[in-house]
KOLDOPA-941949 format. One record per residue (C-alpha): residue in one letter; residue number from 1; x, y, z. Coordinates in nm, 2 decimals, m for minus. Last residue first. Layout:
  rest   nr       u       v       w
     A  NUM       X       Y       Z
...
***
This chain:
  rest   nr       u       v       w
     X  364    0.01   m1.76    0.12
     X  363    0.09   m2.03    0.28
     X  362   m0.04   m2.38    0.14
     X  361    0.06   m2.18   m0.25
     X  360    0.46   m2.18   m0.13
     X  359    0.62   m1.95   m0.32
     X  358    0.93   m1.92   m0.55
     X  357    0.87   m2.26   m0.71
     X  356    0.79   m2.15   m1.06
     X  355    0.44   m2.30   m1.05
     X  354    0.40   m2.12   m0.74
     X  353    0.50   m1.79   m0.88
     X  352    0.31   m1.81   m1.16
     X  351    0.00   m1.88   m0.95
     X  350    0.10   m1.56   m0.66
     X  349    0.15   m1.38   m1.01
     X  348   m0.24   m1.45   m1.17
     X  347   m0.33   m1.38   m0.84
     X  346   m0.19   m1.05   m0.84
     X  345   m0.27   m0.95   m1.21
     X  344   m0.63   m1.04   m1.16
     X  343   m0.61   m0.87   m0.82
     X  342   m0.53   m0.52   m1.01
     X  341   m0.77   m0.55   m1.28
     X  340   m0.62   m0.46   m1.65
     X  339   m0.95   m0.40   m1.83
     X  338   m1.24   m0.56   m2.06
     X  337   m1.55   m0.52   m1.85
     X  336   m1.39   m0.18   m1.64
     X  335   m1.76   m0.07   m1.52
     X  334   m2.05   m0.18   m1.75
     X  333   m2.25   m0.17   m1.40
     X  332   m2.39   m0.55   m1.45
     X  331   m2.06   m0.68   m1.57
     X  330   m1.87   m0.49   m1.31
     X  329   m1.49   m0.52   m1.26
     X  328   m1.47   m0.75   m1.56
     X  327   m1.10   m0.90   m1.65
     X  326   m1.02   m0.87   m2.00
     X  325   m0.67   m0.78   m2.01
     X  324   m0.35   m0.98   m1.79
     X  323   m0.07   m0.65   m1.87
     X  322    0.28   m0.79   m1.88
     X  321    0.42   m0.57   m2.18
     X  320    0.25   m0.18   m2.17
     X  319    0.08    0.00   m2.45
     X  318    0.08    0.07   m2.79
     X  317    0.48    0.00   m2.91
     X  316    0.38   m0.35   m2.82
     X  315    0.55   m0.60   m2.70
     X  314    0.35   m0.88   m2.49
     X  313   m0.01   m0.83   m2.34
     X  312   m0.11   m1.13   m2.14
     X  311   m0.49   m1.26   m2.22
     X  310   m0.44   m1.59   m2.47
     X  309   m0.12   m1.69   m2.40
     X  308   m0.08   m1.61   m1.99
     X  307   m0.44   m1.68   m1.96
     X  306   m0.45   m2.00   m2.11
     X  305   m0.14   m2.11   m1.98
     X  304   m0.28   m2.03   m1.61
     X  303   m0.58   m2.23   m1.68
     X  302   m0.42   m2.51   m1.79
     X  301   m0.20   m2.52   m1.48
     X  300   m0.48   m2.49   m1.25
     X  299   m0.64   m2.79   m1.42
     X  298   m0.35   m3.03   m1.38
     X  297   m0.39   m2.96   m0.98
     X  296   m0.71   m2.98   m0.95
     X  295   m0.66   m3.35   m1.17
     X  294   m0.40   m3.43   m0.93
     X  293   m0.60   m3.38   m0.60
     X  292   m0.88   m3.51   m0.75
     X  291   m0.91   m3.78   m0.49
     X  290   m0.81   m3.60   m0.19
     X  289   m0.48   m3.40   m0.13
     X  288   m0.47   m3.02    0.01
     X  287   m0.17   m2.95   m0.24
     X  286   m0.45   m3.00   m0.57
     X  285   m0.68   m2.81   m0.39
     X  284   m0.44   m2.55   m0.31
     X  283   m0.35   m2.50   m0.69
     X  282   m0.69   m2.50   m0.78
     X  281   m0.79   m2.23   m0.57
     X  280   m0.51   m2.06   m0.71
     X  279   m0.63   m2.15   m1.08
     X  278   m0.96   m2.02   m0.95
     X  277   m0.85   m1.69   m0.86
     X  276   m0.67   m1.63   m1.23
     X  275   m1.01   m1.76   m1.39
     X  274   m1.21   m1.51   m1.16
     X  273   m0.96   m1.23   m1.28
     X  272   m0.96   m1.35   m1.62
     X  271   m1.37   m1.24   m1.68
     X  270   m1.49   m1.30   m1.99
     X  269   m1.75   m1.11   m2.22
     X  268   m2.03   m1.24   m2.37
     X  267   m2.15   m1.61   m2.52
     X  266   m2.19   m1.76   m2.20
     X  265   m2.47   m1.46   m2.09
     X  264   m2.62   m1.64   m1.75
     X  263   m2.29   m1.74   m1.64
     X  262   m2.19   m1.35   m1.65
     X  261   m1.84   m1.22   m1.67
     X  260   m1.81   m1.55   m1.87
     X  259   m1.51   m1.82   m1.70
     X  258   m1.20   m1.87   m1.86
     X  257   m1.08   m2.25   m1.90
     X  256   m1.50   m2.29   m2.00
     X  255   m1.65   m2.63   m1.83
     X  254   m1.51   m2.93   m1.70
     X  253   m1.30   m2.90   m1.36
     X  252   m1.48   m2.53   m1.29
     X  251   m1.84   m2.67   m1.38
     X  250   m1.94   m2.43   m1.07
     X  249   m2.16   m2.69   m0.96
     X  248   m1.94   m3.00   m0.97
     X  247   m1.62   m2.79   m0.82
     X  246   m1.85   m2.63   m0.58
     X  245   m2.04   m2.96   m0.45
     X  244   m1.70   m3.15   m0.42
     X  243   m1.50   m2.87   m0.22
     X  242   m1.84   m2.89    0.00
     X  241   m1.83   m3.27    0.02
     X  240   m1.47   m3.22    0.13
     X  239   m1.57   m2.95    0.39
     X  238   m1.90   m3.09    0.53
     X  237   m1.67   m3.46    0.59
     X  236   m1.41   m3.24    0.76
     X  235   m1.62   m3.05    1.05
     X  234   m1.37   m2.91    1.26
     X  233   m1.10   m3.04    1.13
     X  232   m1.07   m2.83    0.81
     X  231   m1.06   m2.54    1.04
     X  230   m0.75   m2.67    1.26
     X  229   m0.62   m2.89    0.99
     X  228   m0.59   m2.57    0.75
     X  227   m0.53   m2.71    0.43
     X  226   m0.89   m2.74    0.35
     X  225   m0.99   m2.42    0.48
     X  224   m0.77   m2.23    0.21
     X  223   m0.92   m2.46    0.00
     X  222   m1.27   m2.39    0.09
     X  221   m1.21   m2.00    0.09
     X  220   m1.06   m2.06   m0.26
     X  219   m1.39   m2.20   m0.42
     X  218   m1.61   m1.93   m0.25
     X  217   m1.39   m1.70   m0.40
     X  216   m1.44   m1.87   m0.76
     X  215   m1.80   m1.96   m0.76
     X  214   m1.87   m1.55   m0.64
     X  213   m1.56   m1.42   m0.90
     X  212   m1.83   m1.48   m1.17
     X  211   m2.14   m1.33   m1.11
     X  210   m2.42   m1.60   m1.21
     X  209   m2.64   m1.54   m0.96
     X  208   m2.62   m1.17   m0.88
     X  207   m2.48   m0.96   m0.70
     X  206   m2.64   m0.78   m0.59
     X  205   m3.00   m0.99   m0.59
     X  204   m2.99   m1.04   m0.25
     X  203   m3.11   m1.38   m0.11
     X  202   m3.28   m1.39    0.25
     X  201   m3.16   m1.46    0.57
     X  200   m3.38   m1.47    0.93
     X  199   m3.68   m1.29    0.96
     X  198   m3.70   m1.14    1.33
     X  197   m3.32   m1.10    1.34
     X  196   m3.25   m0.99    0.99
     X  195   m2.98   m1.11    0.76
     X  194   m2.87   m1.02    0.44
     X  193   m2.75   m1.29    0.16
     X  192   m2.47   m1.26   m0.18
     X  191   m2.35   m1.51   m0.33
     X  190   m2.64   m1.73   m0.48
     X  189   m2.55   m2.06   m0.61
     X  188   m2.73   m2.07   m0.97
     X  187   m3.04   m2.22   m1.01
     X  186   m3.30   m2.33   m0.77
     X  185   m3.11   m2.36   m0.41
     X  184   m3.37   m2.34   m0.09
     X  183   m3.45   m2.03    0.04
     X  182   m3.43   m2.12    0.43
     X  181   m3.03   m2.16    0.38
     X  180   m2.90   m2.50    0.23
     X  179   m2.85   m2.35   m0.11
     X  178   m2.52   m2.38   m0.21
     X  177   m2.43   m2.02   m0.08
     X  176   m2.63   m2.02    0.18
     X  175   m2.46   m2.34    0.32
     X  174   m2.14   m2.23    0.21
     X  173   m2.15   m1.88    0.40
     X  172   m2.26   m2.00    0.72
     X  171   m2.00   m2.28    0.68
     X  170   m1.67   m2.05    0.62
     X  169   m1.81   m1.83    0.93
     X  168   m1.83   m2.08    1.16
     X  167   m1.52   m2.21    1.05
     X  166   m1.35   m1.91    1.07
     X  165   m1.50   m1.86    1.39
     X  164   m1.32   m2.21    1.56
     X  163   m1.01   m2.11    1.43
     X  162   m1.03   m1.78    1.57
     X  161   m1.15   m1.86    1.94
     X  160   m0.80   m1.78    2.10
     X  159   m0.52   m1.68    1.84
     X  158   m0.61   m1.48    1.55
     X  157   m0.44   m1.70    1.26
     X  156   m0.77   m1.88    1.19
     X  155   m0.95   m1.56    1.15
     X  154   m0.67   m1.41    0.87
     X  153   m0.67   m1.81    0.69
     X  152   m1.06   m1.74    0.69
     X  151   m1.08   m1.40    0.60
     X  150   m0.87   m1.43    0.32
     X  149   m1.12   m1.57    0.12
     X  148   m1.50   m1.51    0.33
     X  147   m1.63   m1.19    0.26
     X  146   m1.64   m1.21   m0.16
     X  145   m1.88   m1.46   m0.16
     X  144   m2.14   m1.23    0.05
     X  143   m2.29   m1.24    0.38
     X  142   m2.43   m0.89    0.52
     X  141   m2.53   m0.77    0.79
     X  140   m2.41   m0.43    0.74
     X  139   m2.71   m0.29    0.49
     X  138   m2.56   m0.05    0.26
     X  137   m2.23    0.20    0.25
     X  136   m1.88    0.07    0.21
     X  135   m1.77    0.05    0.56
     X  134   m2.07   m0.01    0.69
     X  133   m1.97   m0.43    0.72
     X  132   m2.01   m0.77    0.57
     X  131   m2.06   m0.90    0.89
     X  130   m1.83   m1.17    1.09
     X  129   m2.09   m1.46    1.07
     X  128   m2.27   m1.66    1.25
     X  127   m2.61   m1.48    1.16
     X  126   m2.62   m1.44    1.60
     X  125   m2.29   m1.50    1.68
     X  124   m2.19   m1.18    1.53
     X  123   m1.81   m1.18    1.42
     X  122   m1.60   m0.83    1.45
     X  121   m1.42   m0.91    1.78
     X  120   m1.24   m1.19    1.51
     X  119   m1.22   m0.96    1.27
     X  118   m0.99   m0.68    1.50
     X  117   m0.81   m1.00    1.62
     X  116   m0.70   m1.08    1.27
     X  115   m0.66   m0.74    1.16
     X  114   m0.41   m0.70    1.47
     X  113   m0.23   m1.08    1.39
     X  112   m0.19   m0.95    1.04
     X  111   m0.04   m0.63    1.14
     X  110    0.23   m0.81    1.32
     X  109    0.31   m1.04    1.10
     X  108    0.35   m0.71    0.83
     X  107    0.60   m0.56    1.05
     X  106    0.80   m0.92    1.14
     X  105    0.83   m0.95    0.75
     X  104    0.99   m1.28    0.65
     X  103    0.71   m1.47    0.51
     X  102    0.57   m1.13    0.35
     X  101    0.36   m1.30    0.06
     X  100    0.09   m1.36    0.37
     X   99    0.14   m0.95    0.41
     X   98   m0.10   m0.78    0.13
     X   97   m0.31   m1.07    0.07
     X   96   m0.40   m1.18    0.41
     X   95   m0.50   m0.80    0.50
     X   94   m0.68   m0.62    0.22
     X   93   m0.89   m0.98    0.11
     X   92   m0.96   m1.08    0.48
     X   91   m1.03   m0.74    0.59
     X   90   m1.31   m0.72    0.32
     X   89   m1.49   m0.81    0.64
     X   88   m1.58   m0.44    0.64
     X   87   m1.62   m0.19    0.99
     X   86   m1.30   m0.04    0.96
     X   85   m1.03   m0.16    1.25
     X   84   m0.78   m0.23    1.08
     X   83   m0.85   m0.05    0.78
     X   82   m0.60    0.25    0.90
     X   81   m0.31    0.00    0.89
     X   80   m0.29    0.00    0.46
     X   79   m0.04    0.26    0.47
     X   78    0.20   m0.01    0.65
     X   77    0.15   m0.22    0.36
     X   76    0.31    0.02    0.08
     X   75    0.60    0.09    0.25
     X   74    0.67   m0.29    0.36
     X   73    0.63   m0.33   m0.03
     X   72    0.88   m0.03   m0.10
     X   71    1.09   m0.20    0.17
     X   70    1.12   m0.51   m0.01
     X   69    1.18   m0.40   m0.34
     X   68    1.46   m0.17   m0.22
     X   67    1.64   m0.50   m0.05
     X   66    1.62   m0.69   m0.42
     X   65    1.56   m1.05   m0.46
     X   64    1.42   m0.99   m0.75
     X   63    1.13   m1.28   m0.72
     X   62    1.05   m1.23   m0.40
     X   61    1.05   m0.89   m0.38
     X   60    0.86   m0.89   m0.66
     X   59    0.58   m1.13   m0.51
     X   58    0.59   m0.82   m0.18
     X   57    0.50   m0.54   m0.43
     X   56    0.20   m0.76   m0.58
     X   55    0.10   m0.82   m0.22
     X   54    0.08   m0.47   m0.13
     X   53   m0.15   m0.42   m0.47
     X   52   m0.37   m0.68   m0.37
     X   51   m0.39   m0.58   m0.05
     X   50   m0.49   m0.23   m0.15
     X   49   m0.85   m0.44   m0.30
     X   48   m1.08   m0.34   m0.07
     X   47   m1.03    0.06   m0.09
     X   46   m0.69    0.13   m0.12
     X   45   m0.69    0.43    0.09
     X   44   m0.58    0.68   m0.22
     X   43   m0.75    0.51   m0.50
     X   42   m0.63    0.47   m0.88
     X   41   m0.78    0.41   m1.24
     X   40   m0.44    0.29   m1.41
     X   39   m0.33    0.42   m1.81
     X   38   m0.25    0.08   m1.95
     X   37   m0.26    0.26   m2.31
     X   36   m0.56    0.01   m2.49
     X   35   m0.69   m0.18   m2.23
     X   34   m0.73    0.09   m1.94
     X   33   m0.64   m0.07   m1.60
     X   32   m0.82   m0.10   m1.32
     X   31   m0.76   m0.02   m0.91
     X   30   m0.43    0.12   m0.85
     X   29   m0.34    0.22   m0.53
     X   28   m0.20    0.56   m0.48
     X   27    0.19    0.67   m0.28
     X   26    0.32    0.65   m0.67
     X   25    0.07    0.56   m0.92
     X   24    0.28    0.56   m1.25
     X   23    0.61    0.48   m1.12
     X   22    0.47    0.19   m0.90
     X   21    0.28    0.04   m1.24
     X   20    0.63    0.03   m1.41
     X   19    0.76   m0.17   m1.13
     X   18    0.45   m0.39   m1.12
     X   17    0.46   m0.45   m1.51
     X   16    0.85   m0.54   m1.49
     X   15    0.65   m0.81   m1.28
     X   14    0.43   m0.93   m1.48
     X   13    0.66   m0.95   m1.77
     X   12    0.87   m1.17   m1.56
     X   11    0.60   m1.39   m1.43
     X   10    0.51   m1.46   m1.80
     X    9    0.88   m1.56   m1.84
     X    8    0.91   m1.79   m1.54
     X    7    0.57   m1.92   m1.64
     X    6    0.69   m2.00   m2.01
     X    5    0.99   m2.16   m1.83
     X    4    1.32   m2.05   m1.95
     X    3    1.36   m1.77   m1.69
     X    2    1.34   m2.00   m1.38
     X    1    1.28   m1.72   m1.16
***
């Protein structure tokens, strides 16, 4: 780490936060944070976001260079196996995450290729898309904003027809998503759709329009897609007016530096977890080249500032240095609206760590 960089230090804090995180939750995952004492809501199976935490573990490996570091992350992403083969295209999110930032990890290759294959047997030709799953209770055939990042590099990585269904899948989701399904597109993109066989799609209201982290994953499945020649390929003029469409819609190059929990209530509570997404999106954008390459690429970096001086706990005799607050779990739920949110912290590292030059944004 480049310690004299303000994101060498904000990457520093963030990271003496993992460790002290790992003492609290040993063999759990931790899910949300508490604002005021850092005290971590936990999991035992790591639930759809144990990647997260797996990948947090492997981005201080990197930066410590330290042999325990790496095998408490290997540790830590060989209890995530079970969810192989779980019925949930949250795959992508558990899987990608927690061993892309493993470049060096034969273990964690391996189970990437098996979730990749295990995704790719998952995908219904019929909707055209691998299915939001049972796992977590509710209708299976599902397409939400939150199934395609991750999945995408993790389909495209399969072997045999993966590239080819990661498209598939990445373009089902964008055309309901920007309103090209049989609803049409009045308002705000809607991420979340079910599919019948007799009927067709129609527009869920959970979530709803307006929920934050559905502009910014959508955003960072396209990029990922973008610098992927073997996706982007496939249909490249769709994908670059896509990237255009979301970055226009979403207001992301011109509008707030951190997003509302809720577009439809600007004046209430943020969400840094969506703004710490979209910087990575960003970030790949800005590597993927095209015409705002460099303004992507200038944005990401204010956002990142922002959220590293405005959102980043320091010293405090009250509760933990390294913390990224007011990230919203659940705007419409009132569940953790102001907390400590584990994938906020780990993209808001994977961006640090980028700008810092200890990772490679086009791979992970």
């Amino acid at each position: 780490m480049t310690a004299d960089s303000w994101a060498g230090r904000a990457l520093a804090a963030v990271v003496d936060r993992v460790t002290a995180t790992e003492a609290e939750v040993g063999e759990r995952f931790p899910l949300y944070a508490e604002p005021g004492d850092g005290r971590w809501t936990t999991t035992g199976r790591g639930s759809w976001t144990g990647g997260f935490w797996a990948g947090l573990l492997w981005l201080r490996a990197r930066c410590t260079r330290s042999e325990a570091d790496r095998l408490a992350a290997a540790r830590c992403t060989a209890r995530l196996a079970p969810w192989v083969d779980t019925d949930t295209a949250t795959r992508g999110l558990i899987f990608w995450y927690a061993t892309a930032p493993a470049f060096d990890s034969e273990e964690a290759a391996a189970l990437r290729g098996a979730a990749g294959r295990a995704c790719l047997a998952s995908y219904d030709p019929e909707s055209g898309i691998v299915p939001w799953g049972a796992a977590f209770g509710g209708p299976r055939l599902l397409a939400r904003a939150d199934a395609v990042p991750g999945l995408v590099p993790l389909l495209a990585g399969a072997g045999g027809d993966g590239p080819a269904v990661a498209a598939a899948h990445l373009h089902r989701h964008l055309g309901l998503f920007l309103g090209e399904g049989p609803a049409g597109s009045v308002g705000r993109p809607k991420p979340a759709w079910q599919f019948d066989a007799a009927t067709g799609w129609r527009p869920r209201e959970d979530p709803a329009p307006g929920w934050s982290r559905g502009e910014a994953w959508m955003l960072l499945a396209v990029a990922d897609a973008r610098l992927r020649p073997d996706v982007a390929g496939r249909r490249p003029e769709r994908l670059a007016l896509a990237a255009e469409q979301l970055l226009a819609r979403t207001e992301v190059l011109t509008g707030p530096v951190v997003p509302p929990d809720d577009v439809s209530r600007p004046q209430g509570a943020v969400d840094t977890s969506a703004a710490a997404i979209t910087a990575v999106a960003l970030l790949k954008l800005g590597r993927a080249g095209g015409p705002r390459a460099a303004v992507c690429a200038h944005r990401a970096v204010a956002i990142l500032n922002r959220l590293v001086e405005a959102h980043l706990t320091g010293p405090d005799p009250g509760r933990p240095a390294g913390m990224l607050l007011d990230g919203c779990y659940d705007a419409a739920k009132g569940l953790a609206v102001r907390h400590e949110l584990i994938w906020g912290d780990f993209f808001l590292a994977l961006g640090l760590a980028a700008l810092d030059g200890l990772v490679d944004i086009t791979r992970v």
